[in-house]
N, C-alpha and C positions, 0 to 999 in steps of 0.2 A: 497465498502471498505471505509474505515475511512484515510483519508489524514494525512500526519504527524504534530506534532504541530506545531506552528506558531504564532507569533503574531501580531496581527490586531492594526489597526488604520485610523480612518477617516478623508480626509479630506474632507475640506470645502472651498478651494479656491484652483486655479494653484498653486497660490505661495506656500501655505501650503503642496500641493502634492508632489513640487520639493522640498521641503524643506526636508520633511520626506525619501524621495529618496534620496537626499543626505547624511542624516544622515545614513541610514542602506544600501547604497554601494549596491552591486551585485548583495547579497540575498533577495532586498527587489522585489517585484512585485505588479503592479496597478491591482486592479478589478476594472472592468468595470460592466456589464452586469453579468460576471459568467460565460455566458454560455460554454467558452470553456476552461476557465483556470481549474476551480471548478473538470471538470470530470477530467482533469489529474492530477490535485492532489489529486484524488481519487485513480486512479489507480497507481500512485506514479511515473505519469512520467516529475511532477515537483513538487519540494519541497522548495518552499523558505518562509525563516523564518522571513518574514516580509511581509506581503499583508497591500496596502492603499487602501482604497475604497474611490473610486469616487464617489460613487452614487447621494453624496452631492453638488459637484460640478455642478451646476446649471446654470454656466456660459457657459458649454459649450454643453450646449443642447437646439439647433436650430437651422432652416433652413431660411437662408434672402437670398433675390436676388440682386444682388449686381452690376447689371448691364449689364456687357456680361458674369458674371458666377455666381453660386449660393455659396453660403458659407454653409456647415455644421459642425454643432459640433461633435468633436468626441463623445458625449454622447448621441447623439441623437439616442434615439432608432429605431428598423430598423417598428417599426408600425408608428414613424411619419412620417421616410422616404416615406413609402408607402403614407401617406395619405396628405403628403405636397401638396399642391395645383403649387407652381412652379415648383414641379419636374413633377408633372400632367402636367403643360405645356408647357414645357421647353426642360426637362428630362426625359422622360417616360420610357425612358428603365431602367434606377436606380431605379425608382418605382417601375416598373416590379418585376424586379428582386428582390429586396427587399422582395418581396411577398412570392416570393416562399422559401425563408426561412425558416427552421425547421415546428415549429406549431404556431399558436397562442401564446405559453406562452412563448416560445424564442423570436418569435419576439416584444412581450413588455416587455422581459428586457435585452436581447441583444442591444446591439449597432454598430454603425457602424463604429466607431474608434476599436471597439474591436476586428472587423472580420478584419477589413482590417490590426492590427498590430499583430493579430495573426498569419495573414500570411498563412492560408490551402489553398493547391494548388486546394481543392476539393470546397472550400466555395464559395459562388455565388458573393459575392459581390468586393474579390479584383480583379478580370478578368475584372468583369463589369467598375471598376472605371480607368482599365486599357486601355478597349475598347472607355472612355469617356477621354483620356488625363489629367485625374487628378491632382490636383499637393498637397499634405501633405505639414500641418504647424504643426512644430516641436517645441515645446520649451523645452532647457534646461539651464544649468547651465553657459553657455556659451550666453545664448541668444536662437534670432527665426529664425531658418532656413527653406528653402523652398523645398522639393524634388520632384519631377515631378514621377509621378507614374511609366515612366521605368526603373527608378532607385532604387526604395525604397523596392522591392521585389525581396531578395537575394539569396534564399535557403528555405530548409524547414524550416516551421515556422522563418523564421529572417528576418528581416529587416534591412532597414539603420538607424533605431531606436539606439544611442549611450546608454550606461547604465544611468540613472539618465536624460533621455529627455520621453517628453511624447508629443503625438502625438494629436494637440487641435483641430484643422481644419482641411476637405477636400474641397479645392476650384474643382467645376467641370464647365468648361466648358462652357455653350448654344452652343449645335451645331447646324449649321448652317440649316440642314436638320432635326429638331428635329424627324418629323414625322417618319422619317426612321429609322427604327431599327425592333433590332429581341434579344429574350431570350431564347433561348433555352437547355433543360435540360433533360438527362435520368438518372431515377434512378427507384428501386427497389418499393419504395415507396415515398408518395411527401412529406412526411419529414425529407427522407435520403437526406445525400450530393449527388453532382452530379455523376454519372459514369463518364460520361464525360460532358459538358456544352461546350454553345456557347458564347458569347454576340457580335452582329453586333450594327453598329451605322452607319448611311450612307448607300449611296447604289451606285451602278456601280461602278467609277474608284475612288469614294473618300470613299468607305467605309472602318472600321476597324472594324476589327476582334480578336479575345482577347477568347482563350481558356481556359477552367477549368479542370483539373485533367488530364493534358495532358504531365507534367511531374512536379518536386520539387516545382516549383513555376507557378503562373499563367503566361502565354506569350500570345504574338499576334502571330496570323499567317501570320507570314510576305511574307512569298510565296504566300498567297492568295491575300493579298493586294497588294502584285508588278504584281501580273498576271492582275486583275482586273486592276489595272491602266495602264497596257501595252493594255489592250481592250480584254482580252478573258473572254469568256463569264462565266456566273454563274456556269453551269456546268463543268467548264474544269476547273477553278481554285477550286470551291471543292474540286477538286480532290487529292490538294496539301495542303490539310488542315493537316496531320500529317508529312510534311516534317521541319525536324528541331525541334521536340517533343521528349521526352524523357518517355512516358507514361507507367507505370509499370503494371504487372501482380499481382492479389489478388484473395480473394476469391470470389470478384464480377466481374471481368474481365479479361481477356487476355489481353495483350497488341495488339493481334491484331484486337480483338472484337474492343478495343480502337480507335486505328488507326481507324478502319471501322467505330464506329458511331462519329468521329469529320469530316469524310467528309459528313457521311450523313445528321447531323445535320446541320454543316457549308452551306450546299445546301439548308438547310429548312431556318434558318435564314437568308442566302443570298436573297433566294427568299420573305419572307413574306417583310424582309427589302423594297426592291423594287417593291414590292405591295403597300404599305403605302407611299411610296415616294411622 
């Protein structure tokens, strides 16, 4: 389908992007990458009559390590992600994960400010940045505010993104136990969204857990992380992987298929986690 008109404008710096944002109010919207805006204003289930592309914006595509956490640009596409050398070894689960991303030609124009303010409860990477205690840099009109990733993801598609702020930086973390972790994902095919995903980081009573398409928004499974930290073991807090989830019915799953593979996943990530430890 043919999206409805609109008019385009590029910028070339934050300043210029918030400036444009400001002048066209509610209806305007950033492109990023494309990947996820582009198809719904295809299928007409966003119309706004103002798109800025960022593309240009060059300031905000990169990955520095910054000491006890990594800084990313929101523009940085999710194949530098992948092939960043600190996140190699730092970070590897954000790597990881980043991988399994669409195909090839999404993940070099995709970005990773764009999944994560897209906000899909099915996409791999806001659970993952969830699973690493994230914190988003905001800037807008108002100035640069900080929001910590159990905050910033509201609802479907929304976030704590205000109208006229654009989201420049994800600061993540160095945890402590890099080597631990786990990514785990079913789907149909490996460049669908998840049916359901995992992301673990840690293992025994410190690890986090952080589900995908498990209801509106990506969440932790905080039942499994209170179990593991009370001392029960991998397989008994799996068990409690879809308590306090909200995961819906479609044409690819049941919600109790659902239920069923975030414990069994949750038990495979559990486990590889504390294999690598």
């Amino acid at each position: 389908m043919i999206p409805p008109s609109f008019t385009y404008a590029r910028a070339t710096s934050v300043d210029e992007a918030l400036a444009l944002a400001a002048e066209h109010g509610e209806d305007a919207k950033f492109l990023a990458g494309g990947q996820s805006l582009l198809p719904l204003m295809k299928l007409r289930f966003a119309a706004p009559s103002m798109l800025i592309d960022l593309g240009r914006v060059t300031e905000l595509s990169y990955v520095r390590d910054e000491g006890t956490y990594v800084a990313i640009g929101a523009l940085t596409r999710h194949h530098d992600v992948v092939h960043a050398e600190v996140l190699a070894a730092d970070i590897p689960l954000l790597a990881a994960a980043a991988e399994t991303v669409g195909d090839p030609q999404i993940r070099h124009r995709g970005t990773i400010g764009g999944s994560a303010a897209h906000a899909d409860a099915a996409a791999d990477l806001p659970a993952t940045l969830l699973a690493l205690d994230a914190t988003f840099v905001v800037k807008g009109p108002d100035g640069t505010r900080s929001v910590p990733a159990a905050e910033f993801f509201k609802g479907i598609f929304e976030t704590a993104l205000e109208p006229g702020e654009l989201l420049t930086e994800i600061q993540v973390p160095k945890p402590a136990s890099p080597a631990a972790w786990s990514y785990q994902k079913f789907n149909k095919r490996a460049i669908d969204f998840a049916i359901v995903g995992v992301a673990v980081q840690g293992a025994g009573r410190h690890a986090r857990v952080a589900l995908v398409n498990m209801a509106s928004t990506p969440l932790r499974a905080t039942a499994v992380e209170t179990a593991l930290a009370d001392g029960a073991s991998v397989a008994d807090a799996a068990q409690l992987a879809a308590e306090g989830t909200h995961a819906g019915s479609d044409i690819h799953a049941s919600k109790a298929y659902r239920e069923h593979l975030a414990r069994v996943l949750t038990r495979r990530a559990l486990e590889e986690a504390a294999a690598r430890a």
